[in-house]
C-alpha positions in Angstrom: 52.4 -8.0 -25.9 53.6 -6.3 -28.9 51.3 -6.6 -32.6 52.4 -8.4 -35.5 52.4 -6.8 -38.3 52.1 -9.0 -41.3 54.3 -6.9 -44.1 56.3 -8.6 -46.6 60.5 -8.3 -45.4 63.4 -8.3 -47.8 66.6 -9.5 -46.1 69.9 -9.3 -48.2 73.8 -9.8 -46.9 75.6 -6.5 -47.7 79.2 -7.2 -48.1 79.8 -3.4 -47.6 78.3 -3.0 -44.6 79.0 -7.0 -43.3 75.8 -7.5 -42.3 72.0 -8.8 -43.2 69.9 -5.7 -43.8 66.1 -5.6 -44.1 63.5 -3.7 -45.4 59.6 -3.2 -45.5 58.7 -2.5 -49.2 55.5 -1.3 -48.5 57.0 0.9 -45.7 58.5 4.0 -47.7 62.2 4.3 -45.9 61.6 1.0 -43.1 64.7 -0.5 -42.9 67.3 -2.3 -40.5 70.3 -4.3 -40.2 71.6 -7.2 -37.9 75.0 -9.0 -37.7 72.9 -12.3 -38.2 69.8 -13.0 -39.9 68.0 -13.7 -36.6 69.1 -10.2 -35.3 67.7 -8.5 -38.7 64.4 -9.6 -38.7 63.9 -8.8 -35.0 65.8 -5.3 -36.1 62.9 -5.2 -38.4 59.7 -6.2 -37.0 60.8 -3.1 -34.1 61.4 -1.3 -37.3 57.8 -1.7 -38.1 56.7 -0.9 -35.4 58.0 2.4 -35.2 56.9 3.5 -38.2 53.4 2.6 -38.0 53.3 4.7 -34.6 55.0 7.8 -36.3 52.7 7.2 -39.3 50.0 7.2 -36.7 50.8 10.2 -35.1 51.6 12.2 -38.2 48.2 11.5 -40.1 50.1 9.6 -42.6 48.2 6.7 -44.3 49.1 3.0 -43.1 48.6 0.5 -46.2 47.6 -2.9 -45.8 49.8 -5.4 -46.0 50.2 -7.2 -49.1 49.6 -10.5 -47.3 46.0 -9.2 -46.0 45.2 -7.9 -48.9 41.9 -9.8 -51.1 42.8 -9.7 -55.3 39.6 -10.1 -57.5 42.1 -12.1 -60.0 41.6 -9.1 -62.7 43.9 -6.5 -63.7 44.6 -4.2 -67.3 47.6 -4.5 -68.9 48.2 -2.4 -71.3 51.1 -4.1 -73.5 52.4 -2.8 -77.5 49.2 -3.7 -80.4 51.8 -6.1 -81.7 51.9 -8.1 -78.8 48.2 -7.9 -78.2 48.0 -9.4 -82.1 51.0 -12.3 -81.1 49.5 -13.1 -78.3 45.6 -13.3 -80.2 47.1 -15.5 -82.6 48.8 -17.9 -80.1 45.9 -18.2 -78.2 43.9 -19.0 -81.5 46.1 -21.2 -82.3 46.0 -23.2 -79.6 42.8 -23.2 -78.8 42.5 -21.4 -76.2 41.2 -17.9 -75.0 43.8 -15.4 -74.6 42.9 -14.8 -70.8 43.9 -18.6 -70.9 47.2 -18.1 -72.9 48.0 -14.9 -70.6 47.3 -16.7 -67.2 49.4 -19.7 -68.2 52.7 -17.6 -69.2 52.2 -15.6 -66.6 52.3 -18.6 -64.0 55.1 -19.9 -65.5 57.2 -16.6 -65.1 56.4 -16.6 -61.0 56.7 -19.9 -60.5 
């Protein structure tokens, strides 16, 4: 029985090439193609496969999928000291903290 491997997959049409073709963006260079959708992400998941055993064999590091992954729900950005100062005044403004502000427009931009 073959692994799955739990690694986000992009799949586009390609009018140039008439077909759906997929990729691995975690996987530098893992892509495939299929004449149907179907077709691509099977195309794919063999895809992934193959790389992970070359990867294997040449020493080369396998990340974890993003899926997998645990997030501690903190990161640093580091935006322009105008910003920084908008945003602080916004928060302020409404009452808020500006990890409050920041986590609210943030949501709104992925959801």
């Amino acid at each position: 029985m073959k692994k799955k491997y739990h690694y986000v997959v992009n799949v586009i049409w390609s009018e140039e090439d008439k077909a759906y073709v997929a990729h691995a963006p975690e996987l530098p260079g893992c892509a495939s193609h299929g004449a149907t959708y179907e077709s691509a992400i099977k195309n794919i998941q063999e895809a992934i496969e193959t790389w992970i055993e070359g990867a294997k064999e040449s020493g080369f590091k396998i990340p974890e999928p993003i899926a997998t992954k645990k997030y501690s729900g903190k990161f640093i950005a580091r935006v322009d000291p105008k910003t920084h100062r908008a945003l602080s005044i916004k928060a302020e403004t409404a009452g808020k903290s500006l990890n409050s502000l920041v986590n609210e427009i943030l949501q709104r931009e992925i959801a």
